[in-house]
PAKOL-82012 format. One line per 4 residues: their letters; for each residue x, y, z of N, C-alpha, C, CB. Coordinates in steps of 0.02 Angstrom, whole numbers. Glycine has a CB too. Layout:
A = X/Y/Z/X/Y/Z/X/Y/Z/X/Y/Z  ...
! end
This chain:
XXXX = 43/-59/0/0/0/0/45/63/0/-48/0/62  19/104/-50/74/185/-55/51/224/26/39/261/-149  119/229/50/115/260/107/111/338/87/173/238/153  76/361/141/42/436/129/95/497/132/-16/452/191
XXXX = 99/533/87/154/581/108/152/628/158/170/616/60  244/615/196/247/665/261/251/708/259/280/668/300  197/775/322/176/855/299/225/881/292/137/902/342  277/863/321/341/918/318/364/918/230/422/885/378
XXXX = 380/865/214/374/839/129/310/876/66/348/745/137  263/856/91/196/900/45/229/970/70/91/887/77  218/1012/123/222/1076/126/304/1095/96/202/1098/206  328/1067/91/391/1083/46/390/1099/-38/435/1019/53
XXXX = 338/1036/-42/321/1038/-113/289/1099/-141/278/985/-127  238/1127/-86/195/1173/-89/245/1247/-95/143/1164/-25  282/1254/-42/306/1305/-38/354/1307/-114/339/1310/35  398/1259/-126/411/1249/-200/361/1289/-260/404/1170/-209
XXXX = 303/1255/-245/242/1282/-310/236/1360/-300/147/1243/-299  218/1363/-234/228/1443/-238/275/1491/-249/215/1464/-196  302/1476/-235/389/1524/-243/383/1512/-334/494/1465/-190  372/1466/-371/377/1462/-432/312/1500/-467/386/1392/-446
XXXX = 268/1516/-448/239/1560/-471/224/1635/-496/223/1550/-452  279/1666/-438/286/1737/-467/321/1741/-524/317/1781/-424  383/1676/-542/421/1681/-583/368/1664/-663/484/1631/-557  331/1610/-672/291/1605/-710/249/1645/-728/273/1571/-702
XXXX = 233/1672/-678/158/1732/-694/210/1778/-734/107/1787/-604  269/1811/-710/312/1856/-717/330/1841/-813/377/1843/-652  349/1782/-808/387/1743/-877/327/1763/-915/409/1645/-877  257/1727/-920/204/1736/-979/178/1813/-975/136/1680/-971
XXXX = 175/1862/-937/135/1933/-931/210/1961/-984/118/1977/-825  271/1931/-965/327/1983/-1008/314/1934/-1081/435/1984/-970  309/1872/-1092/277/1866/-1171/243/1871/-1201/271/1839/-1195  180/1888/-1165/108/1920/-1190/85/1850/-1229/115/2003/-1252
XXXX = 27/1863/-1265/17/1802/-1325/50/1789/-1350/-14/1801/-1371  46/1722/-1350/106/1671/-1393/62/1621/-1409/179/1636/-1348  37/1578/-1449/41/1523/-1486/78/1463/-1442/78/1543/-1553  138/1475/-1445/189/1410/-1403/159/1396/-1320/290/1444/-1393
XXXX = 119/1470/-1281/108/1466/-1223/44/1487/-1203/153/1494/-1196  -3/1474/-1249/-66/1487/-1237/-104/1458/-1208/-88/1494/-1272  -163/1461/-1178/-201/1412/-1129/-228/1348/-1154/-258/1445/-1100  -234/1338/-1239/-271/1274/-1272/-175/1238/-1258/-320/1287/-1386
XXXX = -130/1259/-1270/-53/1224/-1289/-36/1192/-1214/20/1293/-1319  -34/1239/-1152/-26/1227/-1096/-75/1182/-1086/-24/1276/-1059  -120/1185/-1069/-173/1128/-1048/-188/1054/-1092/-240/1166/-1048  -159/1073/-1164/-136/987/-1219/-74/984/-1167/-103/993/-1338
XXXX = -43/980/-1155/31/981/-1122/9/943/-1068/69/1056/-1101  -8/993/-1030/-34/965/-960/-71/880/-955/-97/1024/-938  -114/883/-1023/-154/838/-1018/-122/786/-1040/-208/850/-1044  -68/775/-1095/-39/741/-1124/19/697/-1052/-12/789/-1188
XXXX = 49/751/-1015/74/724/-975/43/676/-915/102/765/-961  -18/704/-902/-54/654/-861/-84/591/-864/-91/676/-846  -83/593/-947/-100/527/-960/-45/475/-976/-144/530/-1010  3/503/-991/83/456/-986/92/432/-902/168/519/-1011
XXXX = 61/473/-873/73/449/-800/39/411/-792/68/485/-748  -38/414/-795/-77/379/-763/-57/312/-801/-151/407/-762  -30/304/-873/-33/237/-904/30/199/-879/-35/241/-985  89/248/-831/150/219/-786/126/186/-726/201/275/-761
XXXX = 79/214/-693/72/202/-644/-13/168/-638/96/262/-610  -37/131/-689/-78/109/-685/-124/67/-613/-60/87/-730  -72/44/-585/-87/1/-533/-59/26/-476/-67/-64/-544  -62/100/-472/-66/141/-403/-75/220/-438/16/130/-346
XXXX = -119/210/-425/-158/287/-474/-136/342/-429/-264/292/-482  -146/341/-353/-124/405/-311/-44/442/-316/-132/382/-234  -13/386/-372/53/408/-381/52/458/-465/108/328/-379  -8/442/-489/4/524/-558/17/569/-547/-44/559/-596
XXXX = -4/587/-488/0/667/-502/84/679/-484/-61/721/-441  121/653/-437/197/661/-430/238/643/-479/221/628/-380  191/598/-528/229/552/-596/227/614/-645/176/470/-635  162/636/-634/150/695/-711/209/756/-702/51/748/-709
XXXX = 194/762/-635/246/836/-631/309/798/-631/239/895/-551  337/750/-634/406/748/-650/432/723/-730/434/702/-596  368/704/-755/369/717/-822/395/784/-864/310/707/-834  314/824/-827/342/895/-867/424/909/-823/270/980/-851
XXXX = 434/900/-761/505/923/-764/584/912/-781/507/932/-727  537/839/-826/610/814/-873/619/862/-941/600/721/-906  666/908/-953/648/955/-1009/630/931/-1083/705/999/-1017  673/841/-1090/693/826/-1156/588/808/-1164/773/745/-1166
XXXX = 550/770/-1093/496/759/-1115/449/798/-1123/480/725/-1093  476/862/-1104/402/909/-1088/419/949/-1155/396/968/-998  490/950/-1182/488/985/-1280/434/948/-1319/575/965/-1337  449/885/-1291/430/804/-1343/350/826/-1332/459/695/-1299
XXXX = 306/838/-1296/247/839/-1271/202/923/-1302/263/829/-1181  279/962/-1296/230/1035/-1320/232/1024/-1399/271/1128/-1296  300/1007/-1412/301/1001/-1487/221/953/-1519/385/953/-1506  209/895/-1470/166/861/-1513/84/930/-1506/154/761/-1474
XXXX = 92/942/-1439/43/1005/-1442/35/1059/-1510/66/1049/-1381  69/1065/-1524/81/1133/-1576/71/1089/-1625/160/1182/-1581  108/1051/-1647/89/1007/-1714/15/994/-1729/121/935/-1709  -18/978/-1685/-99/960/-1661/-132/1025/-1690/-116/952/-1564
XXXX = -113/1084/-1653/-131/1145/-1671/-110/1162/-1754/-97/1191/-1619  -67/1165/-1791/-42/1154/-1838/-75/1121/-1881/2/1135/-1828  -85/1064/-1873/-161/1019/-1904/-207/1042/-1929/-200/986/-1865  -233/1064/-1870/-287/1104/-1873/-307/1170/-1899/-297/1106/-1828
XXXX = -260/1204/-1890/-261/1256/-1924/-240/1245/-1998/-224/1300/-1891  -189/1208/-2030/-200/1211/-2125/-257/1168/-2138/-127/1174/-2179  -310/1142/-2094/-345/1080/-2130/-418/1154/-2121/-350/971/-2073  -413/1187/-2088/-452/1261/-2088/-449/1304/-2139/-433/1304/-2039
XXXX = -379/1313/-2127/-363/1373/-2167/-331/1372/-2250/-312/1407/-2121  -311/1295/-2251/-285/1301/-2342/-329/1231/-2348/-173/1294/-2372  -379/1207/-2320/-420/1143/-2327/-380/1087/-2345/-475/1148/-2379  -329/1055/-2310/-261/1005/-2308/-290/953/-2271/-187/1035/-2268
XXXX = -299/894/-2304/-336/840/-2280/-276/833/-2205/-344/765/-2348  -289/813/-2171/-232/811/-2091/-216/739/-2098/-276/830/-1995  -233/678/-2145/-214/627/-2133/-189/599/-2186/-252/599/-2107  -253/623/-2245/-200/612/-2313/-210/666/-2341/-211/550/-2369
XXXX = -139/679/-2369/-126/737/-2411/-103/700/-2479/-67/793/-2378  -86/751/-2512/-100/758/-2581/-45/693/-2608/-83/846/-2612  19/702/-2563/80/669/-2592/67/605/-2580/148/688/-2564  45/595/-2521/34/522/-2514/-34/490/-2558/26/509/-2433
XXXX = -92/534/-2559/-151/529/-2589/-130/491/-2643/-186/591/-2602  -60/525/-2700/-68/512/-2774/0/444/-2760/-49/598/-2839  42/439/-2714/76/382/-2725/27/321/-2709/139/382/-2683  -18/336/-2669/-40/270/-2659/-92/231/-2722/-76/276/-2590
XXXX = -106/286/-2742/-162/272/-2824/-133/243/-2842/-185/318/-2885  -44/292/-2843/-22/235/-2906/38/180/-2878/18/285/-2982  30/161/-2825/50/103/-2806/29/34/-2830/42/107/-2752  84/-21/-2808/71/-74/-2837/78/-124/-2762/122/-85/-2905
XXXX = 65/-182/-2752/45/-229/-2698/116/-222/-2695/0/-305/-2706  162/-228/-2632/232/-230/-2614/252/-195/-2628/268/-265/-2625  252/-128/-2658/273/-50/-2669/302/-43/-2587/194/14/-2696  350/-25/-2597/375/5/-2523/354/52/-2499/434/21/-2515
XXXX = 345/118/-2542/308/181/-2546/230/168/-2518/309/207/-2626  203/116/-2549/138/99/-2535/125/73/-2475/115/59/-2577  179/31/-2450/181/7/-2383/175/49/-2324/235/-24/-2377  252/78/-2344/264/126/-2283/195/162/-2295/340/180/-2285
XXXX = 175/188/-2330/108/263/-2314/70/223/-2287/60/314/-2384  40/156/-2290/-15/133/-2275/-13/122/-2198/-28/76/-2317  47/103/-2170/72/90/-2122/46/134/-2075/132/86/-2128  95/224/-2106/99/286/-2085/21/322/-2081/149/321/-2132
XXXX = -39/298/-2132/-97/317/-2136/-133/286/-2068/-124/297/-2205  -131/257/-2044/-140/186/-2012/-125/209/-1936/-81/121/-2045  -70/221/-1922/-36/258/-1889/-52/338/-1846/3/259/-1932  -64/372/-1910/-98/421/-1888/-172/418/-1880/-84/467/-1923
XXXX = -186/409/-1916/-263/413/-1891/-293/392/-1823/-301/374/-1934  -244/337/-1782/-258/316/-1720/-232/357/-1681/-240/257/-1705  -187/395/-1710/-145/459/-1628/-185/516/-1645/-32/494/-1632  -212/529/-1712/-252/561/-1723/-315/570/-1663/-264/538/-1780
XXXX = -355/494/-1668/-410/508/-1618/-373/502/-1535/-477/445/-1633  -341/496/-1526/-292/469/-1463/-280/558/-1445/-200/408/-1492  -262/595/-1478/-257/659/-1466/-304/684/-1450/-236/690/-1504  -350/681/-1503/-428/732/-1490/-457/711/-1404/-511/700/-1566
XXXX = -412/641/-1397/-452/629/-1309/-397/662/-1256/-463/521/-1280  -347/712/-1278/-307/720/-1248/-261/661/-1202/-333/763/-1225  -247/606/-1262/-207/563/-1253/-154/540/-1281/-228/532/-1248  -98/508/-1264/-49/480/-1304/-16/398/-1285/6/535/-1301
XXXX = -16/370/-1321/4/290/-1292/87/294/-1288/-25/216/-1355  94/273/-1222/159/279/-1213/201/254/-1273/174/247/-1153  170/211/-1303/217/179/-1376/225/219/-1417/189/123/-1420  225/269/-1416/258/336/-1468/295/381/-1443/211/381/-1499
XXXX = 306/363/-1383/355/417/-1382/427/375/-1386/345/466/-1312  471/426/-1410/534/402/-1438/595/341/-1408/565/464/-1443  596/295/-1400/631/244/-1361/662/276/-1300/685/209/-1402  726/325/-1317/757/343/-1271/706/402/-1204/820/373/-1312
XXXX = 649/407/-1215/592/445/-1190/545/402/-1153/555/479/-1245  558/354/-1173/494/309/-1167/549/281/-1100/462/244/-1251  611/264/-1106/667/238/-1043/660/291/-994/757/231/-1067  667/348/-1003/662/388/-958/598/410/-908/681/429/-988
XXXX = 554/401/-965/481/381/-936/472/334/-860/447/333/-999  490/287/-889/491/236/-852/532/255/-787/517/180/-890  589/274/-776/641/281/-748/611/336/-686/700/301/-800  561/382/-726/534/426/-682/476/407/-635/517/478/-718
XXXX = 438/356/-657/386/330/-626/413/278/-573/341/301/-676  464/252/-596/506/189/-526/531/243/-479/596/127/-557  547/305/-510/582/314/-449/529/360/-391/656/355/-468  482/392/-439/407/412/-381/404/351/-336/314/419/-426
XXXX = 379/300/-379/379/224/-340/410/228/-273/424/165/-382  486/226/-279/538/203/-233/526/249/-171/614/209/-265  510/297/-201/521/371/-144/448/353/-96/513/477/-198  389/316/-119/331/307/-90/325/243/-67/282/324/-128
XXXX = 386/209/-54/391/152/-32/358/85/-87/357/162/36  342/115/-134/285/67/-193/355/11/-203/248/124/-299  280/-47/-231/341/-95/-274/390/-47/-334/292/-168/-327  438/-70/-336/489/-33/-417/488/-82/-458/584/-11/-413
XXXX = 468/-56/-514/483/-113/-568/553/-140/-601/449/-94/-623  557/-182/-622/639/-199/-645/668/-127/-687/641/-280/-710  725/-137/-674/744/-54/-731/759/-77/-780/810/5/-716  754/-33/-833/731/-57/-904/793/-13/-937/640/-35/-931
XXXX = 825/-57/-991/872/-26/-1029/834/23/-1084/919/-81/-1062  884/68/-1100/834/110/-1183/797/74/-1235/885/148/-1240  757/80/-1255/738/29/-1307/758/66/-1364/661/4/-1310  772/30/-1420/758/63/-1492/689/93/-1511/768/11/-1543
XXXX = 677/143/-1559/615/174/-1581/562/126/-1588/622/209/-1642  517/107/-1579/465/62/-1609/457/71/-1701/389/85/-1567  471/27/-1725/476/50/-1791/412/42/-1833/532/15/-1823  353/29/-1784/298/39/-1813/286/88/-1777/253/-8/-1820
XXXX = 306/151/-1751/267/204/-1707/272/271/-1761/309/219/-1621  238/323/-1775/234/356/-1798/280/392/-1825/208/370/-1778  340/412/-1785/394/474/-1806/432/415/-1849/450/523/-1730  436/382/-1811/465/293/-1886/450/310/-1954/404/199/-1883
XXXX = 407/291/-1950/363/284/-1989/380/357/-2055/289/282/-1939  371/409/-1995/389/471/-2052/445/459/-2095/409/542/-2018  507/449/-2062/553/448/-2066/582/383/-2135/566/446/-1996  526/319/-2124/543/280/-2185/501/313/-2248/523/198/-2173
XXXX = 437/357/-2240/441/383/-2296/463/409/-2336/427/395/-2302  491/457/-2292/552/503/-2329/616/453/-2358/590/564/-2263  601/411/-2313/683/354/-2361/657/309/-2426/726/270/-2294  586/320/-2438/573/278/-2506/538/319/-2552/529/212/-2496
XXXX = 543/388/-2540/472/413/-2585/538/445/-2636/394/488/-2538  601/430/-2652/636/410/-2713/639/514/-2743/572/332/-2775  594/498/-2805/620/581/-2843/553/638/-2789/594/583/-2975  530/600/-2780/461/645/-2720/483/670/-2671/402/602/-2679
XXXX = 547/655/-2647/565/663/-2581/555/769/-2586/663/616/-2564  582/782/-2634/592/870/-2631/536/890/-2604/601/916/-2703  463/862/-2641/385/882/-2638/378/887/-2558/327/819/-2676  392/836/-2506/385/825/-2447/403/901/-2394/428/761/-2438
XXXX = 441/952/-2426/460/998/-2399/409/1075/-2424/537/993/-2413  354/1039/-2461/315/1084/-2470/223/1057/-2431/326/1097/-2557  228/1109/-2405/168/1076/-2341/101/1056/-2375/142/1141/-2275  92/1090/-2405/11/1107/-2443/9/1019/-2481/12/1198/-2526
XXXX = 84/991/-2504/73/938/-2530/94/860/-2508/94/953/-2580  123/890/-2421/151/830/-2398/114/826/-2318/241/833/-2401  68/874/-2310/35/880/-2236/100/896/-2209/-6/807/-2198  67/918/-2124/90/954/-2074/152/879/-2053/17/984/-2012
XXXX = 150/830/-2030/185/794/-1999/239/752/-2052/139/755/-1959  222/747/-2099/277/738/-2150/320/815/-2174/236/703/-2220  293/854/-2176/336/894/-2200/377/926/-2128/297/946/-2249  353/913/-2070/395/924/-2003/473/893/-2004/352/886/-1939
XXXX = 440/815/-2027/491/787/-2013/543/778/-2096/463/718/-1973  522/820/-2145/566/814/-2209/623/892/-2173/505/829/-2309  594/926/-2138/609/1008/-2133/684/981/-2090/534/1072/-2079  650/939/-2037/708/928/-1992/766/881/-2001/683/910/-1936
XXXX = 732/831/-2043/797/811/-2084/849/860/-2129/772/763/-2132  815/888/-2167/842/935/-2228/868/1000/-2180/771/961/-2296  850/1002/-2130/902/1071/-2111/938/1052/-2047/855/1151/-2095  928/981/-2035/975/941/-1989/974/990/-1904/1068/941/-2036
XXXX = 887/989/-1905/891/1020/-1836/831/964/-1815/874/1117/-1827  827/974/-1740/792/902/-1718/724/950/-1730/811/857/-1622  664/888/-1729/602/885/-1747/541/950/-1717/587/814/-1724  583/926/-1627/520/971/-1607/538/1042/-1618/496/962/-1528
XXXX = 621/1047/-1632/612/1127/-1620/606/1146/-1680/669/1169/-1584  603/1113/-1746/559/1129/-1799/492/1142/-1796/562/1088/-1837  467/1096/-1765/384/1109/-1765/375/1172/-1700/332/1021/-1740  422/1186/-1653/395/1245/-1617/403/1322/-1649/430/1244/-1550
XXXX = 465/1313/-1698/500/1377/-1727/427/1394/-1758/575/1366/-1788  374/1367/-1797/329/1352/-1841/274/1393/-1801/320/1272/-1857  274/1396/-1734/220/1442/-1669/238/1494/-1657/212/1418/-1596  324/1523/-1669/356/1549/-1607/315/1652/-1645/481/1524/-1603
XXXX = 336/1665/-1607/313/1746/-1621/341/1783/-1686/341/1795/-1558  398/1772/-1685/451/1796/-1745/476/1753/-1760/501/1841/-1738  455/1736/-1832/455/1658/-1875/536/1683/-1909/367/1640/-1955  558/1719/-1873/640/1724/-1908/675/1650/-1904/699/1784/-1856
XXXX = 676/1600/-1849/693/1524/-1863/667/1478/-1903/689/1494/-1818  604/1500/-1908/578/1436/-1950/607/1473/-2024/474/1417/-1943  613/1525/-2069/630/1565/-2119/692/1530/-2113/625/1643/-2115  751/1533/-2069/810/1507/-2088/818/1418/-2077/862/1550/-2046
XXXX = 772/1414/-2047/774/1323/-2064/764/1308/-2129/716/1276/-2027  684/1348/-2164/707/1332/-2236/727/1340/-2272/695/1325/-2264  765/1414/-2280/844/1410/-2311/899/1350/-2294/883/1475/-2287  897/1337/-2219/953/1284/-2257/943/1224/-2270/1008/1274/-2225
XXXX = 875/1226/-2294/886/1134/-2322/879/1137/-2417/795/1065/-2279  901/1211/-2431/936/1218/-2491/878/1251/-2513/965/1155/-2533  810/1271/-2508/773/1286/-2556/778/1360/-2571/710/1263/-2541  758/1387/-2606/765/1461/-2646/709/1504/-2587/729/1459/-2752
XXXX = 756/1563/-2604/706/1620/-2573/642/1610/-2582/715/1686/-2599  619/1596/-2660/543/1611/-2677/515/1558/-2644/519/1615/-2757  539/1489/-2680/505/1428/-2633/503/1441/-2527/568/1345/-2657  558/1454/-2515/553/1450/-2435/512/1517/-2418/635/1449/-2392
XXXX = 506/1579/-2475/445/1606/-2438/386/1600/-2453/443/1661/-2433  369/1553/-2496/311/1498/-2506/273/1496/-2447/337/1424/-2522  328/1426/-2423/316/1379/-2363/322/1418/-2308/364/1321/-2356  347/1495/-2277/343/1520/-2241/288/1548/-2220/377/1541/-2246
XXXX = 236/1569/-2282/171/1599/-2281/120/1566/-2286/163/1638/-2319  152/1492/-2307/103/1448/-2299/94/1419/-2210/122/1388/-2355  125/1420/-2194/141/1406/-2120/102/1475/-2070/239/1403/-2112  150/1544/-2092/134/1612/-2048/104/1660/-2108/214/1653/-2006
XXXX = 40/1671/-2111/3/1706/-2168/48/1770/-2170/-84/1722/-2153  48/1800/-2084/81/1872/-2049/138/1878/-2078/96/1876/-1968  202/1814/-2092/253/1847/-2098/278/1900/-2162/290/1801/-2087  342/1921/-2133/379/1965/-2188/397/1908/-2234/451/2012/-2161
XXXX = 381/1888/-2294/443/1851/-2361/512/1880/-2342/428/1882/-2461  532/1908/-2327/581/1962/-2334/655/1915/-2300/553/2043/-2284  606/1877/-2252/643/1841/-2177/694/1812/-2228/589/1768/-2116  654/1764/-2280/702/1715/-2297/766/1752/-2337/664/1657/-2341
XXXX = 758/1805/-2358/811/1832/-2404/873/1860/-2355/778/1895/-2454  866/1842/-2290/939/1864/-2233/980/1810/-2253/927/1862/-2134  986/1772/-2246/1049/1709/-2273/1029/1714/-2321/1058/1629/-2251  1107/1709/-2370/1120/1726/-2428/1115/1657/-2467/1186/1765/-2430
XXXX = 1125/1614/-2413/1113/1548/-2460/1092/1479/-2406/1197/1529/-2509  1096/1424/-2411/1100/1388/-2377/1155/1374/-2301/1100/1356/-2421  1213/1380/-2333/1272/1386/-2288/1264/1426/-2231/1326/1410/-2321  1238/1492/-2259/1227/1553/-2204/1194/1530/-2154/1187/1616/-2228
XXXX = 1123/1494/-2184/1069/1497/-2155/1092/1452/-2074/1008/1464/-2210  1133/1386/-2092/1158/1322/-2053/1216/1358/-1994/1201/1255/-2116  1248/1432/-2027/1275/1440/-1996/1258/1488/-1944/1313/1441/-2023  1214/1536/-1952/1171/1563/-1906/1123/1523/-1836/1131/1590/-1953
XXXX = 1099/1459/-1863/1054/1435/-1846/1099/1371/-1791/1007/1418/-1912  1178/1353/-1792/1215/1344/-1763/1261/1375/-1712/1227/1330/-1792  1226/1418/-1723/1233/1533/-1665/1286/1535/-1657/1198/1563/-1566  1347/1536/-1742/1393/1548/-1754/1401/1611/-1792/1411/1501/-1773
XX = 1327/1630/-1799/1330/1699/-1837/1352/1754/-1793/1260/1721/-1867  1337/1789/-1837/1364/1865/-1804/1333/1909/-1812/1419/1894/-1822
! end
């Protein structure tokens, strides 16, 4: 049985929460509206984390709420968690605003027509169609199955819930080495499309024809920055990062201020014409610029 926590312990915790509040209230009143920190993003967040807990700690439920908050206070899981937030939002908004099917888009739409039975192309999408559509509804319940999040996330996961465990006297479960990615889990999945879709692969970096979550993950390959902080640059206030991410995965001013306005209606075109070329762009964005 989870032994009850001692007051001196809770009121620690408490005095913790409070002392952290002026600093938070302080942090969002000096960013005003943001997209990345708004009350629908914070509360997917929130919610997303509670249900990774509750699915850790299934068989002692009074231990979520210490599981959730040490979730969000692992940083690598709580990026992994806003990023999938914003992406969600992201969704939603081009399947609104440029009418972008959110599950199949155009690129995959026309490989799969013209696919043939054992097409790899055909495989992987069907896989990836398959795929999404279940995290799809898994989201709308403000949920996520621990089997998607990224192996080395999914170890740490774990790692955080044994050790709530330990601290509450609970059974601990065996400790668990990293696993590899699940290679049927979604970001997989992205990732083998982009390795078979052959002369298509360029198309994938244009959103309108590869959806929001394929072209996330073509952006972050092609400008060799990790995933989520692609998909957050994509929220942030001054889309000056996301502008130089797609300069450097080689595409032209006109094309990357395409995809920039296809993304931020608001922005300047102008953004992408600061790096002079690709190189610039990798080298700025490596905050080697000057």
């Amino acid at each position: 049985m989870t032994q009850a926590a001692h007051p001196d312990s809770a009121l620690t915790a408490a005095d913790h929460r409070l002392a952290m509040t002026a600093h938070v209230l302080e942090s969002l009143v000096g960013l005003g509206p943001t997209m990345l920190l708004d009350d629908e993003t914070v509360a997917r967040v929130r919610a997303l984390a509670g249900d990774l807990a509750a699915q850790l700690v299934a068989d002692e439920a009074a231990l979520a709420d210490p599981v959730r908050d040490r979730l969000m206070a692992n940083r690598a899981i709580a990026l992994h968690l806003h990023a999938i937030a914003i992406e969600t939002r992201l969704i939603a908004q081009l399947a609104a605003r440029r009418a972008l099917d959110p599950v199949l888009p155009p690129l995959i739409r026309r490989r799969l027509d013209a696919g043939t039975v054992g097409d790899d192309v055909a495989i992987a999408t069907t896989a990836l169609l398959a795929v999404q559509t279940r995290l799809g509804q898994s989201l709308r319940r403000m949920c996520l199955p621990l089997g998607e999040l990224p192996g080395d996330l999914l170890h740490m996961a774990h790692a955080i819930a044994d050790g709530v465990r330990a601290e509450h006297a609970a059974p601990v479960r065996h400790p668990r080495h990293a696993a590899p990615d699940d290679p049927h889990g979604r970001l997989a999945l992205l990732r083998r499309v982009l390795t078979v879709l052959g002369p298509d692969t360029a198309m994938a970096l244009r959103i309108d024809e590869a959806g929001v979550p394929l072209f996330l993950s073509a952006l972050a390959l092609a400008s060799g920055q990790p995933r989520e902080l692609v998909t957050l640059a994509c929220a942030e206030d001054d889309p000056l990062r996301l502008a130089l991410m797609l300069r450097a995965t080689g595409l032209s001013p006109a094309d990357a201020a395409a995809q920039l306005l296809a993304i931020r209606p608001e922005a300047d075109p102008a953004l992408v014409a600061l790096p002079a070329d690709a190189g610039a762009a990798e080298h700025v964005l490596a905050g080697q610029g000057g």
